[in-house]
C-alpha positions as CSV (number, residue, x, y, z in Angstrom):
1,X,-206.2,261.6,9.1
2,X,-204.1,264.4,7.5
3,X,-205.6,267.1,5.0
4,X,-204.6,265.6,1.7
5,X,-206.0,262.2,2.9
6,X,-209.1,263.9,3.6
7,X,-209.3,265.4,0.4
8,X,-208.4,262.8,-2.0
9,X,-211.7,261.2,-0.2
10,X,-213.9,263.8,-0.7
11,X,-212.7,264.0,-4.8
12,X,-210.8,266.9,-6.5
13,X,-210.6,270.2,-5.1
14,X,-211.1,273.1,-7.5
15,X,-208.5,275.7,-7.3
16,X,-209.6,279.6,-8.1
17,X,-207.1,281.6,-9.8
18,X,-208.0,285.5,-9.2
19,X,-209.2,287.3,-12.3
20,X,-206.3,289.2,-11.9
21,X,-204.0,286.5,-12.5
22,X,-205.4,284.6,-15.4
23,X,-205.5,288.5,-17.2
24,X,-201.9,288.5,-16.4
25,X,-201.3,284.9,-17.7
26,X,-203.0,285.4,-20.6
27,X,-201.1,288.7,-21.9
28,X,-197.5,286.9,-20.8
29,X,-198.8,284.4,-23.2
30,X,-200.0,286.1,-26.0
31,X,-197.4,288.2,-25.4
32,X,-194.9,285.6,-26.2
33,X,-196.5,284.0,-29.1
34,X,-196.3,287.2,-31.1
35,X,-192.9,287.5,-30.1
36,X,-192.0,283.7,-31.2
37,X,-194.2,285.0,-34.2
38,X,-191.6,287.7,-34.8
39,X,-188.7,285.7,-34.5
40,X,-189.6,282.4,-36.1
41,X,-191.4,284.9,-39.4
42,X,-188.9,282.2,-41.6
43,X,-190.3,279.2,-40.2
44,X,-193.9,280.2,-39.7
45,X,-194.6,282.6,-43.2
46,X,-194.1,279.6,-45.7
47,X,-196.1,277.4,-43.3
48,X,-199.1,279.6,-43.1
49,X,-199.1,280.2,-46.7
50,X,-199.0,277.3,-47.5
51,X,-201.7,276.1,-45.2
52,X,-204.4,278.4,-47.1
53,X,-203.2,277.7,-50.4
54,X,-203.6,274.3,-49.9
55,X,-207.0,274.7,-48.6
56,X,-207.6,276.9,-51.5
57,X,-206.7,273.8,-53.7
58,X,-207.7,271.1,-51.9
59,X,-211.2,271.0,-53.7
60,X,-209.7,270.8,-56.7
61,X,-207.6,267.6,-55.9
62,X,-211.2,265.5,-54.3
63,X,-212.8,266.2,-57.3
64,X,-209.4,264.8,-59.3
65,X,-209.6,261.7,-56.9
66,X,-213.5,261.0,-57.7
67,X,-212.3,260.9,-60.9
68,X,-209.6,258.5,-61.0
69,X,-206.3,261.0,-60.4
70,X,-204.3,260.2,-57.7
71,X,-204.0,262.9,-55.2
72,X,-200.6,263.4,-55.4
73,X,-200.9,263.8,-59.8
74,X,-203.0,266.2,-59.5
75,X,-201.3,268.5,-56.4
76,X,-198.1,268.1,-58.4
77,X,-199.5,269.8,-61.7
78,X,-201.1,272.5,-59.6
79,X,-197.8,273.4,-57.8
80,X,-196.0,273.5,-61.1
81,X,-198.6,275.6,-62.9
82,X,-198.7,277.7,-60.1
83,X,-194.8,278.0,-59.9
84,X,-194.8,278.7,-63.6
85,X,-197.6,281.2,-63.4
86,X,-195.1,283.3,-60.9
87,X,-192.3,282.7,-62.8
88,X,-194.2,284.0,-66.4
89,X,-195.6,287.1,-64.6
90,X,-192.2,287.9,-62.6
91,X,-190.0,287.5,-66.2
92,X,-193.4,289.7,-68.0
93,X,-192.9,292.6,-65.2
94,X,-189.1,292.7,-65.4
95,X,-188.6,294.9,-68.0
96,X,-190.8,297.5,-67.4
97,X,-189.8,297.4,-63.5
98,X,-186.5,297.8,-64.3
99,X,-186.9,301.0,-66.5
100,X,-189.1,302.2,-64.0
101,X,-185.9,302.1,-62.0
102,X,-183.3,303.5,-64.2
103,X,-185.8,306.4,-64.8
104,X,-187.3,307.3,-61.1
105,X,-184.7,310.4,-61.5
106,X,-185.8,311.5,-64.3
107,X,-189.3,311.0,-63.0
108,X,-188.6,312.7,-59.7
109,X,-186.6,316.0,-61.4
110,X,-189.8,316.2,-63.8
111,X,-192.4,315.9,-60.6
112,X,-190.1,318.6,-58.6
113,X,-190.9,320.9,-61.7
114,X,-194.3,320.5,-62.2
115,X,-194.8,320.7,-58.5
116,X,-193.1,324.1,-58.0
117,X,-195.4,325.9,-55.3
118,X,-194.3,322.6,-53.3
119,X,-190.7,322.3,-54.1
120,X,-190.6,326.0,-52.8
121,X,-191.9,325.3,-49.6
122,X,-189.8,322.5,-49.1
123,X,-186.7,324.4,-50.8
124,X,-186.8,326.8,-47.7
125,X,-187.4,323.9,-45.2
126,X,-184.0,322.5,-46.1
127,X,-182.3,326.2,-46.1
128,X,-183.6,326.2,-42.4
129,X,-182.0,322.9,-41.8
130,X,-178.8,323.6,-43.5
131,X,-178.7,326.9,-41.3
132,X,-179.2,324.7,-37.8
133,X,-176.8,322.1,-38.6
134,X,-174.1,324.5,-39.3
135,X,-174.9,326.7,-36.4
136,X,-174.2,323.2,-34.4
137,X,-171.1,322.2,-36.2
138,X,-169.7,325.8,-35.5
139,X,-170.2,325.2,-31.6
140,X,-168.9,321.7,-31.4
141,X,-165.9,320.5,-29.7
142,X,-163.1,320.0,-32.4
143,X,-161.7,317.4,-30.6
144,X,-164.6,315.2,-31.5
145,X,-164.5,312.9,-34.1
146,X,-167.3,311.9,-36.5
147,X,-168.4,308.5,-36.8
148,X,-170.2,307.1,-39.2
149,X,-171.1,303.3,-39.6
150,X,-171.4,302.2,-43.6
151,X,-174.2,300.2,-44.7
152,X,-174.1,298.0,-47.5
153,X,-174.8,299.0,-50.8
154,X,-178.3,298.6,-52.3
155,X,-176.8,295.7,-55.1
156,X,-176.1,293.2,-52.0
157,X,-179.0,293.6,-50.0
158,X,-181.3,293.0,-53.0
159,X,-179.4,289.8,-54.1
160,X,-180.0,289.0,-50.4
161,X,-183.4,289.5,-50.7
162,X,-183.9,287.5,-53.7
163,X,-182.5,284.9,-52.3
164,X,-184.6,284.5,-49.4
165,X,-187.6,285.2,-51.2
166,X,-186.8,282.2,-53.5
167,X,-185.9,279.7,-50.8
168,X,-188.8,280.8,-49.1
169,X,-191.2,280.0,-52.4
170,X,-189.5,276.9,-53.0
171,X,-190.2,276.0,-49.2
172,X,-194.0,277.1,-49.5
173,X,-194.3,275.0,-52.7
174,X,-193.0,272.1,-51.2
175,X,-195.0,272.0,-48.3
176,X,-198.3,272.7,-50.8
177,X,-197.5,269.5,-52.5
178,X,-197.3,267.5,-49.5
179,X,-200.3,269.3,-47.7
180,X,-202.4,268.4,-51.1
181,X,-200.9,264.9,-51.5
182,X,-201.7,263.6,-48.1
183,X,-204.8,265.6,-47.1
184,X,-207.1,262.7,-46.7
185,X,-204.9,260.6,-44.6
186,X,-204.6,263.6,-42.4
187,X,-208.3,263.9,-42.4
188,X,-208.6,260.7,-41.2
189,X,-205.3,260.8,-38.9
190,X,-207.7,263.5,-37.1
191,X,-210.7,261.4,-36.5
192,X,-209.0,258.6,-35.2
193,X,-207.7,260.3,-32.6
194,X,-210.4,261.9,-31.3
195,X,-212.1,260.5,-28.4
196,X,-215.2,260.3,-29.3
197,X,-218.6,260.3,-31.9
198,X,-219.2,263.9,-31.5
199,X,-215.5,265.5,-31.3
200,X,-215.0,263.4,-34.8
201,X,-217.8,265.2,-36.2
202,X,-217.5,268.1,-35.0
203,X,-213.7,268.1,-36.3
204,X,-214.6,267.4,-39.7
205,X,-217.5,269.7,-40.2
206,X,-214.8,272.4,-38.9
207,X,-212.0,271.3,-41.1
208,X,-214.7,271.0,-44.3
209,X,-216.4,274.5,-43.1
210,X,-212.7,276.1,-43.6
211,X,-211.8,274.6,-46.3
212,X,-215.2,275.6,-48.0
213,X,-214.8,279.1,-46.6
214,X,-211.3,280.0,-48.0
215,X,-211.4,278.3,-50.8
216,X,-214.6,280.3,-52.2
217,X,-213.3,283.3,-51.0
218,X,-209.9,282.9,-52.4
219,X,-210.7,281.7,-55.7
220,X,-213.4,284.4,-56.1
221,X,-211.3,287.5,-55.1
222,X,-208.1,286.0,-57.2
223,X,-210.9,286.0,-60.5
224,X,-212.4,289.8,-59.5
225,X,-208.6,290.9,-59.4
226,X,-208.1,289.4,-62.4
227,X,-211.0,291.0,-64.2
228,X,-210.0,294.2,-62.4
229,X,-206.5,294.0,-63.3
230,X,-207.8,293.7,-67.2
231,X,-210.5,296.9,-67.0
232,X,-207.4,299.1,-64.9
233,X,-204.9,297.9,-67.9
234,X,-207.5,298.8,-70.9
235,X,-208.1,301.8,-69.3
236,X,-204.5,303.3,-68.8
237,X,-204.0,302.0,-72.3
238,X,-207.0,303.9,-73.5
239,X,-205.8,307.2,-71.8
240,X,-201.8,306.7,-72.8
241,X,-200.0,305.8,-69.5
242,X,-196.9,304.4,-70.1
243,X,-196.6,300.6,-69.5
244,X,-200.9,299.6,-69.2
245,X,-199.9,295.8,-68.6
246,X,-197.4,296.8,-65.5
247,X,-200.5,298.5,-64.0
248,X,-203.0,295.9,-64.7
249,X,-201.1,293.6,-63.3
250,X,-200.5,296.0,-60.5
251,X,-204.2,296.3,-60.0
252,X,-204.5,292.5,-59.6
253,X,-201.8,291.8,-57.1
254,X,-202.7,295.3,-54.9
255,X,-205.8,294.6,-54.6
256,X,-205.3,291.6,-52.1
257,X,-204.7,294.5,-49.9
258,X,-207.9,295.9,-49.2
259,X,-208.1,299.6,-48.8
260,X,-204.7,300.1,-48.6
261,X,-203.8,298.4,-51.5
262,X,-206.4,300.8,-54.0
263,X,-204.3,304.0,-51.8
264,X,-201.5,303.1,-52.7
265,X,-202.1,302.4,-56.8
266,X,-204.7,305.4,-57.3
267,X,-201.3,307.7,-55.9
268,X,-199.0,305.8,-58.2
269,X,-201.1,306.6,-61.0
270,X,-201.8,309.9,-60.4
271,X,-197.8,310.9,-59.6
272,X,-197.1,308.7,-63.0
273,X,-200.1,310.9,-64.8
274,X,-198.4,314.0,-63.6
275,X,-194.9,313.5,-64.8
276,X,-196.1,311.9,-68.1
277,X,-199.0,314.1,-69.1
278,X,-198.6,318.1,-70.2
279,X,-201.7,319.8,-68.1
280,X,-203.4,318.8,-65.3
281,X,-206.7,317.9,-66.8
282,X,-205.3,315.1,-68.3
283,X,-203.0,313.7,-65.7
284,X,-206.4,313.4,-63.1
285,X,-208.3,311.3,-65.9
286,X,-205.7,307.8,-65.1
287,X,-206.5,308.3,-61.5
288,X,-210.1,309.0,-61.2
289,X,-210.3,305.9,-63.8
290,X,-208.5,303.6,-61.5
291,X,-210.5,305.2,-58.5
292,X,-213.7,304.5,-60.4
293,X,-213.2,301.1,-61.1
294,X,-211.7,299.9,-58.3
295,X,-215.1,301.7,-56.3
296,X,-217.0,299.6,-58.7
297,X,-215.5,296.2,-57.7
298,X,-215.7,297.2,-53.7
299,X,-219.1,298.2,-54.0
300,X,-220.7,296.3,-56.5
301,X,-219.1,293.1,-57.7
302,X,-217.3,292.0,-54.4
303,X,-220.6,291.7,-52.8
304,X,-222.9,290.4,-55.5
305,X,-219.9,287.4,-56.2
306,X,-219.2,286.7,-52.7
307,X,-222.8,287.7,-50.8
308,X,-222.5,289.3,-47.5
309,X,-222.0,286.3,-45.5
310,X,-218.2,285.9,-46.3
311,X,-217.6,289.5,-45.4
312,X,-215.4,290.7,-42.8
313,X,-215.6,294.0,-40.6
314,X,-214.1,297.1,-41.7
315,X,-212.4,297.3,-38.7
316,X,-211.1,294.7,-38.5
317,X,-209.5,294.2,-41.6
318,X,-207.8,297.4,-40.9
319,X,-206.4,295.9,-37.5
320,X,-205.3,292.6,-38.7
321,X,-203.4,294.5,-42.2
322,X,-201.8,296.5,-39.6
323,X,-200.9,293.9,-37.2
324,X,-199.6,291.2,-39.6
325,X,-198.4,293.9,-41.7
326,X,-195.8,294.9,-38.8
327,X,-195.1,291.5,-37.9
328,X,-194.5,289.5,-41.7
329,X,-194.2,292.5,-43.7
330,X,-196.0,292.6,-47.4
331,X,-196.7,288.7,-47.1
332,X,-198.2,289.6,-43.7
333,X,-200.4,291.9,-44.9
334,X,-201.4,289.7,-48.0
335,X,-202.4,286.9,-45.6
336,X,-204.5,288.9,-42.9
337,X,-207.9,288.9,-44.4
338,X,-207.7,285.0,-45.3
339,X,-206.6,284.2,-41.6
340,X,-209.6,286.4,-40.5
341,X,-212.2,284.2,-42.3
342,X,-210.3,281.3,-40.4
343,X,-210.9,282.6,-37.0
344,X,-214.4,283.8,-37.8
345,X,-215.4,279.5,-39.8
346,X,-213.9,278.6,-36.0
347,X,-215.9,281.3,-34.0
348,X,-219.0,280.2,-35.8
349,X,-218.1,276.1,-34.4
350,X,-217.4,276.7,-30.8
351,X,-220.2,278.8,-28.5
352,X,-217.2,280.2,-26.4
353,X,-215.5,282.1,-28.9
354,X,-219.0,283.3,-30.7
355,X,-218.0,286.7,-29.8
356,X,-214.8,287.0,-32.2
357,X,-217.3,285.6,-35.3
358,X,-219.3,288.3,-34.1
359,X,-217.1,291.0,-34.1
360,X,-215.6,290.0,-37.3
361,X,-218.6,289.4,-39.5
362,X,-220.1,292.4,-40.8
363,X,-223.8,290.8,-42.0
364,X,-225.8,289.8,-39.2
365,X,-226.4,287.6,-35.9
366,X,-223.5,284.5,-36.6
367,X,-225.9,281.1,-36.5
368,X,-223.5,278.5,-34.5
369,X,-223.4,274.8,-36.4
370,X,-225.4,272.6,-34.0
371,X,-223.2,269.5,-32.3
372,X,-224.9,266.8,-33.7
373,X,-224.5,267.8,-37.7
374,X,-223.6,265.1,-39.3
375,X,-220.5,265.8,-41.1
376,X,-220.1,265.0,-44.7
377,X,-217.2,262.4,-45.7
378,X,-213.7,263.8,-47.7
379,X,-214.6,262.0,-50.7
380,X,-218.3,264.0,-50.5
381,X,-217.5,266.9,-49.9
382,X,-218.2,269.3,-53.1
383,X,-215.8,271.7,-54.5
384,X,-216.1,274.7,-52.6
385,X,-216.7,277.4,-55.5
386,X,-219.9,278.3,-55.8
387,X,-222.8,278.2,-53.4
């Protein structure tokens, strides 16, 4: 009797990769993914969004359906309002962005006088570079020629932009309204093809737990930026910035990026108090407001709305807006946070990947769903605002 004979009668034999090798498999693969990532970002960015927006909305369209709307109705008015909400904001900000524009060099010959100590320093930093690059120039070969490859102006690479941005929203809100309309017979598309009683179950209550997950989060932090955006624009219209609306709505949209988002406005604001304000005393009041009440909503009203149990690790929402952030851009970073509460609403269903819901929750011990939950029918399932 030959060796293969003899095992196919003794059953399967159970091969043992070396530790070694599966590390190595494992990092080729990941490896890859972020590169297909990277180079499918125009498939894969309207996807994802609109994955979580439709979770984000999907509550909204069951309770619509107990009520007697079809699903479809109702996902078509939220796309439009949605689209039209966009559209009203972009048309509101164009104006003022646009005289931004036309007056950044005004602004920047007005911050290069008020900041003369520093233009100084960097006036003789250039002197010493002028000075090196014509000491080279005097020593190289006059027989060499200069090349210089032109780049295209700033006009056609913005309309470029616009474009893309454009087909990508009109992609993203296409694939909403299908994700919204046809939810529930991919819900049930999911349990029929599970095997069996418990993988059903355990499906659904990991589909509803996500759903429930982003959806509070999502609608709660899109309120608090709203209500931010408002106190940030009364403020810089009680202390005489120019434009209060452009930075309350500013406020709103930056602070979907946490941390680095707040940065990035509170040294906005203090190089526009600087340039529009005659002393010093007066150009620190715009930023220390916006500091102050952006501390506020980290601190105070962030936790007390969402409770501790939907927050994420520092750290890692530093890692993942610096990751995604590299890889999808602005849109990368805007998504980073929501697609770390996804990982963690898995972590917390499956006992082998306990450890990432560990590592990304910041509260304490993560309580894994037991197997046989029952799960809680579509057409049950409450709308996921509120605890």
């Amino acid at each position: 009797m030959s060796e293969v004979q003899q095992q196919a009668e003794t059953g399967p034999v159970t091969v043992r990769v070396p530790k070694g090798t599966r590390f190595a498999l494992c990092t080729c693969a990941l490896v890859l993914f972020v590169g297909m990532l990277y180079v499918a970002r125009d498939f894969f960015l309207p996807l994802v969004l609109a994955f979580l927006i439709a979770l984000t909305l999907s509550p909204i369209v069951r309770a619509g359906r107990r009520r007697g709307v079809p699903p479809f109705v109702t996902a078509l008015v939220l796309v439009v309002g949605l689209s039209l909400t966009i559209l009203a904001g972009a048309t509101l900000l164009t104006r003022p962005v646009t005289n931004w524009i036309q007056e950044a060099p005004r602004i920047g010959y007005q911050l290069r006088s008020k900041l003369h100590d520093l233009r100084e320093s960097v006036a003789q930093v250039t002197e010493a570079s002028k000075e090196v690059q014509k000491l080279t120039e005097s020593v190289k070969d006059p027989e060499v020629q200069r090349v210089s490859v032109e780049q295209p102006g700033f006009l056609p690479s913005a309309a470029d932009d616009v474009v893309a941005v454009l087909a990508m929203l009109l992609l993203t809100a296409i694939l909403i309204l299908f994700l919204l309309g046809s939810s529930e017979m991919i819900y049930e598309k999911i349990v029929r093809v599970l095997p069996t009683m418990t993988d059903k179950k355990r499906a659904l209550r990991l589909i509803f737990d996500i759903e429930r997950t982003v959806s509070r989060y999502l609608l709660s932090i899109t309120l608090i930026n709203i209500g931010l955006g408002c106190f940030v624009g009364s403020a810089m219209w009680l202390l005489g910035v120019p434009n209060p609306v452009l930075w309350g709505v500013a406020a709103t949209a930056l602070n979907y990026l946490p941390y680095v988002g707040n940065l990035v406005g509170i040294v906005t604001v203090a190089v526009v108090s600087i340039v529009s304000f005659p002393t010093l005393t007066e150009a620190l009041l715009p930023p220390l407001a916006y500091l102050t009440l952006t501390s506020l909503e980290g601190q105070l009203v962030t936790p007390l709305l969402l409770g501790r149990n939907l927050e994420i690790n520092a750290v890692a929402i530093l890692v993942a807006l610096s990751f995604w952030g590299w890889l999808w851009g602005i849109a990368g970073m805007l998504i980073a946070v929501p697609l770390l509460i996804v990982m963690r609403a898995i972590g917390e269903h499956f006992e082998d990947l306990g450890a990432i819901a560990e590592f990304l929750s910041s509260s304490g011990r993560i309580v894994h769903a037991a197997p046989e939950a029952e799960a809680r029918s579509p057409s049950e399932a409450p709308l996921p605002v509120a605890d």
